[in-house]
C-alpha positions as YAML, in Angstrom:
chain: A
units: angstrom
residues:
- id: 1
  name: UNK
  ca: [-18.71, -20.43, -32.84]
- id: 2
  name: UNK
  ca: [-20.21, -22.86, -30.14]
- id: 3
  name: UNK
  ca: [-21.99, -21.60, -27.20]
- id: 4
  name: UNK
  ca: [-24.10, -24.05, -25.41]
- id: 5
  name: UNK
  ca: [-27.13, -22.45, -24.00]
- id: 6
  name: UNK
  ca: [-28.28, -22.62, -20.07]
- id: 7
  name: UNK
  ca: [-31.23, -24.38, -21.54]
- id: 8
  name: UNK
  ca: [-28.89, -26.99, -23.58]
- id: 9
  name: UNK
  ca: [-26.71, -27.31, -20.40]
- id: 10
  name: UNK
  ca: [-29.50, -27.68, -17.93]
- id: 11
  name: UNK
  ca: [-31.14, -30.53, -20.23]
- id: 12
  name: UNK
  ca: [-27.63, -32.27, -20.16]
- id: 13
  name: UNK
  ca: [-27.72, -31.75, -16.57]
- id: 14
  name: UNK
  ca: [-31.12, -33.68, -15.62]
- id: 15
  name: UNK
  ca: [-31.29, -36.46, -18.21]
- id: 16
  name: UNK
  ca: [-30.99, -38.27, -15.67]
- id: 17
  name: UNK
  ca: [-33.87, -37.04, -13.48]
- id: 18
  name: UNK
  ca: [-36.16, -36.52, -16.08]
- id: 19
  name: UNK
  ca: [-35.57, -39.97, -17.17]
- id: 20
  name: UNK
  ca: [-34.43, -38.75, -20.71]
- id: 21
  name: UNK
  ca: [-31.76, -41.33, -22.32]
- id: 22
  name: UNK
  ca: [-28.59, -39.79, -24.05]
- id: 23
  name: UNK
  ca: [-26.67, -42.04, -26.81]
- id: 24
  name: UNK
  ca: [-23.83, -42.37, -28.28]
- id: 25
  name: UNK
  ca: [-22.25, -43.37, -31.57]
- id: 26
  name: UNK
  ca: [-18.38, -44.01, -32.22]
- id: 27
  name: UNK
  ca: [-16.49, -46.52, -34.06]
- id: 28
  name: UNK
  ca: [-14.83, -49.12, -32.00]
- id: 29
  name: UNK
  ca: [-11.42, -49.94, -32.21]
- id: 30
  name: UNK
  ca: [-12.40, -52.57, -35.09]
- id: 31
  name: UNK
  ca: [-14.01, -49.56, -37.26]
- id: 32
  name: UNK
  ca: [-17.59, -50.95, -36.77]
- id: 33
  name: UNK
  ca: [-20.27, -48.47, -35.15]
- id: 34
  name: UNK
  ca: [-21.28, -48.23, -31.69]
- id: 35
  name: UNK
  ca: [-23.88, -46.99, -29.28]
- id: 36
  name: UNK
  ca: [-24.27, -46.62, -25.92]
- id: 37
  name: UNK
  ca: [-26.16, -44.53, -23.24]
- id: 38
  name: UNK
  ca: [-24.47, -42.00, -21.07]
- id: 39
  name: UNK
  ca: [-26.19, -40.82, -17.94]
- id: 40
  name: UNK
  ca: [-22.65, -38.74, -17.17]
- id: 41
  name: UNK
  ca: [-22.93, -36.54, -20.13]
- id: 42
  name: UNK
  ca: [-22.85, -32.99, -19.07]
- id: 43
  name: UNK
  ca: [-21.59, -29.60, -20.52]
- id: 44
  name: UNK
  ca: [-18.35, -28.69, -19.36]
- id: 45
  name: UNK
  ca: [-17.81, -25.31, -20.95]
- id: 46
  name: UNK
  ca: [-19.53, -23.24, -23.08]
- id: 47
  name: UNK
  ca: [-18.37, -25.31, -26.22]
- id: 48
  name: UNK
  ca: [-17.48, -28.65, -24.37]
- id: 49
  name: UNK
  ca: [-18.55, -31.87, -23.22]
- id: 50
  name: UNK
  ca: [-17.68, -33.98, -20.40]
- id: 51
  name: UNK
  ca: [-17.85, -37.75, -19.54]
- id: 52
  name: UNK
  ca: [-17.44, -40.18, -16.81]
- id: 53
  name: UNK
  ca: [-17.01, -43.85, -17.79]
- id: 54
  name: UNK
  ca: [-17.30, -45.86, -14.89]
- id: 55
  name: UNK
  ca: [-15.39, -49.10, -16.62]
- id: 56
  name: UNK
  ca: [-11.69, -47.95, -17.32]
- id: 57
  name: UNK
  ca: [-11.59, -51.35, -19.54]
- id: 58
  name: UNK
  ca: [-14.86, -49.75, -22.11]
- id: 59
  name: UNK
  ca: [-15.09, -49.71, -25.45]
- id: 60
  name: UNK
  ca: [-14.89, -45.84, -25.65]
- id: 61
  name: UNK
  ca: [-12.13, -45.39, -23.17]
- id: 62
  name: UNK
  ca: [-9.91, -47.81, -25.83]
- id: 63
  name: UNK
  ca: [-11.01, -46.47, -28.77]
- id: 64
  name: UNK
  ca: [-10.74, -42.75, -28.00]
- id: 65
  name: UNK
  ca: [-6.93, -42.64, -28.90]
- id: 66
  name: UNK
  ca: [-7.74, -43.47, -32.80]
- id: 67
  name: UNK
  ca: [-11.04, -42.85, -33.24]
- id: 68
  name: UNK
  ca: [-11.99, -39.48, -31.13]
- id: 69
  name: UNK
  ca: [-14.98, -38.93, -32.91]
- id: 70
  name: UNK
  ca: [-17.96, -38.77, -31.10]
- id: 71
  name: UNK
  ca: [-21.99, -37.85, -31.38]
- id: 72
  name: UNK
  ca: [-24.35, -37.51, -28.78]
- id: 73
  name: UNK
  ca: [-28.16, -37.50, -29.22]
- id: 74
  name: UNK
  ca: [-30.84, -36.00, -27.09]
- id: 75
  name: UNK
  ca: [-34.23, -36.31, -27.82]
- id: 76
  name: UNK
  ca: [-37.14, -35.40, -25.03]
- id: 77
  name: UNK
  ca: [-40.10, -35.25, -27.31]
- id: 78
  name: UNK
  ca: [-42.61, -34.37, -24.50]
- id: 79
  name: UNK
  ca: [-40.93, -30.52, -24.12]
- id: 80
  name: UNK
  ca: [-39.74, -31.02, -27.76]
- id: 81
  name: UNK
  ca: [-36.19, -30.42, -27.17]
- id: 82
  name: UNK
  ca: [-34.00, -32.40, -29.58]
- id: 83
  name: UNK
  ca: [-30.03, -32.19, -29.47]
- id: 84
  name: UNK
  ca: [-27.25, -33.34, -31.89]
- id: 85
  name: UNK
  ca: [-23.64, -32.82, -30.34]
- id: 86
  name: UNK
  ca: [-20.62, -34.37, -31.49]
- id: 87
  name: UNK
  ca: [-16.89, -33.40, -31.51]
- id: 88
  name: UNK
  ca: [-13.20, -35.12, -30.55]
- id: 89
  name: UNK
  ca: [-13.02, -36.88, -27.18]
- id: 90
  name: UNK
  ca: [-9.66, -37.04, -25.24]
- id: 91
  name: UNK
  ca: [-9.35, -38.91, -22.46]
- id: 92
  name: UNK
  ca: [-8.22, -36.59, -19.18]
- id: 93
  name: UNK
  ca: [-5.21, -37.37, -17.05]
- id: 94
  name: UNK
  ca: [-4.55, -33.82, -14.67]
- id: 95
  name: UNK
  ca: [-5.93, -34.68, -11.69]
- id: 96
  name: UNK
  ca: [-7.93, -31.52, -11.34]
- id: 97
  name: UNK
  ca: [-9.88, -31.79, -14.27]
- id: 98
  name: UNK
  ca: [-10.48, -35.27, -13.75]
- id: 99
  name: UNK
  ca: [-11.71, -34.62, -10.38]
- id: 100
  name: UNK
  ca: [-14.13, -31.73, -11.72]
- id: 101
  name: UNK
  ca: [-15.68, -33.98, -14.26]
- id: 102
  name: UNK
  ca: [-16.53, -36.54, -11.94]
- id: 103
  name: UNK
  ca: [-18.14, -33.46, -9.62]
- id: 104
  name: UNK
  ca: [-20.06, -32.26, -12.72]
- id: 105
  name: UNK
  ca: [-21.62, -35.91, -13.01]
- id: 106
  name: UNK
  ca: [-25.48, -36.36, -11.78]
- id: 107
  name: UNK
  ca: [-25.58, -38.28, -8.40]
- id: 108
  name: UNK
  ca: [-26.74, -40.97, -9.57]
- id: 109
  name: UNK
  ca: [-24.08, -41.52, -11.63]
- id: 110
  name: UNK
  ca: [-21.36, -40.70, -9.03]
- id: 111
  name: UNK
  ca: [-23.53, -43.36, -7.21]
- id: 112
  name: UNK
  ca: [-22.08, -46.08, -9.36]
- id: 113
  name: UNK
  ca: [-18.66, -45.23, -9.06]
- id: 114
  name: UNK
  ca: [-17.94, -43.38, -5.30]
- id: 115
  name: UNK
  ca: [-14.29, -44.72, -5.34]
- id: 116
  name: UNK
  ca: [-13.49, -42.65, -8.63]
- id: 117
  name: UNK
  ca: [-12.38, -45.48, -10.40]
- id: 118
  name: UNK
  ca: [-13.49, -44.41, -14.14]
- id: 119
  name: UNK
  ca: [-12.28, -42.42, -16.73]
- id: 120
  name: UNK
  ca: [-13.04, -38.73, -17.12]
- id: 121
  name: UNK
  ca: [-13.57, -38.02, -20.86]
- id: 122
  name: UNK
  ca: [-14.14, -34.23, -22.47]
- id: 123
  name: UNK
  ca: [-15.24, -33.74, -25.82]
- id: 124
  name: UNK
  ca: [-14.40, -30.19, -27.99]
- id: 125
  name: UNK
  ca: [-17.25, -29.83, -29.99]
- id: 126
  name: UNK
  ca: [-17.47, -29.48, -33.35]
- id: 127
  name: UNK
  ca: [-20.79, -29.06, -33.86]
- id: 128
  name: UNK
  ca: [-24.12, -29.05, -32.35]
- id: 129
  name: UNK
  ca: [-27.83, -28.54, -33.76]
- id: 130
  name: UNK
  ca: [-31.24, -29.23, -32.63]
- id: 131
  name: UNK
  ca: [-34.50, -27.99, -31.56]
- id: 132
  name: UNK
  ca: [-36.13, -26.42, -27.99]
- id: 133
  name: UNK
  ca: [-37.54, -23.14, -26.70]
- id: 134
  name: UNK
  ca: [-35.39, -20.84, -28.77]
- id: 135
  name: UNK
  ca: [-36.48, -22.73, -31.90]
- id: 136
  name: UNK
  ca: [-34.39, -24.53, -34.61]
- id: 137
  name: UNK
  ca: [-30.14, -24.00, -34.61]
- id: 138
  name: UNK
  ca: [-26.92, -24.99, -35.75]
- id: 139
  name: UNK
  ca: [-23.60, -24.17, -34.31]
- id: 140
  name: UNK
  ca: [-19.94, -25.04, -35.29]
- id: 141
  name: UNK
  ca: [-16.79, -24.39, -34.32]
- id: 142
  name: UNK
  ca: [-15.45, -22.53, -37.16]
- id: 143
  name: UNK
  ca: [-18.45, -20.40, -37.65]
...
């Protein structure tokens, strides 16, 4: 079972303050890998991720629909906290939800896009392991 901790959560939360980059790895619509850095990462349940992508014409955004796959890496050395998160994205079309993933987005973020014109993204996790105050873990889904 997958429960993200406040600690996990809050990390998420202020990457973007504490000027701690998040990446991600997929494979692209031609099967090759790719990485990027997302300052919109945040939890969005106790056992999901969420996702703003400000271009609607990204890489992710197209690739999502055959190859959901996603990882996510943390790594803020200084207060050694170190996160590995990855899961199946989906791409969110109810308004609501879309609306509360954009308001779960650091400022900054929402910054770069005030008209809402990106794509709201949340990711069930399969799995997530790392490293902080509570020590070593591992979580998955069907433990």
């Amino acid at each position: 079972m997958i429960e993200l901790s406040y600690e996990l959560k809050n990390s998420l939360a202020n990457s973007m303050t504490d000027r701690i980059a998040v990446i991600a790895a997929y494979v692209d619509r031609k099967g090759d890998p790719h990485v990027g850095f997302y300052g919109s990462l945040h939890a969005y349940s106790d056992n999901q991720l969420a996702v703003w992508a400000r271009n609607p014409e990204s890489e992710l955004v197209a690739t999502i629909p055959a190859h959901p796959k996603i990882e996510f890496v943390y790594s803020d050395m200084a207060n050694a906290r170190v996160y590995r998160l990855g899961g199946s994205a989906r791409i969110v079309t109810d308004p609501v939800e879309r609306d509360r993933v954009y308001e779960g987005i650091h400022e900054i973020e929402q910054g770069h896009d005030p008209e809402r014109t990106g794509i709201a993204i949340v990711i069930d996790l399969d799995h997530v392991s790392g490293r902080d105050s509570s020590g070593r873990f591992a979580m998955r889904r069907d433990d």
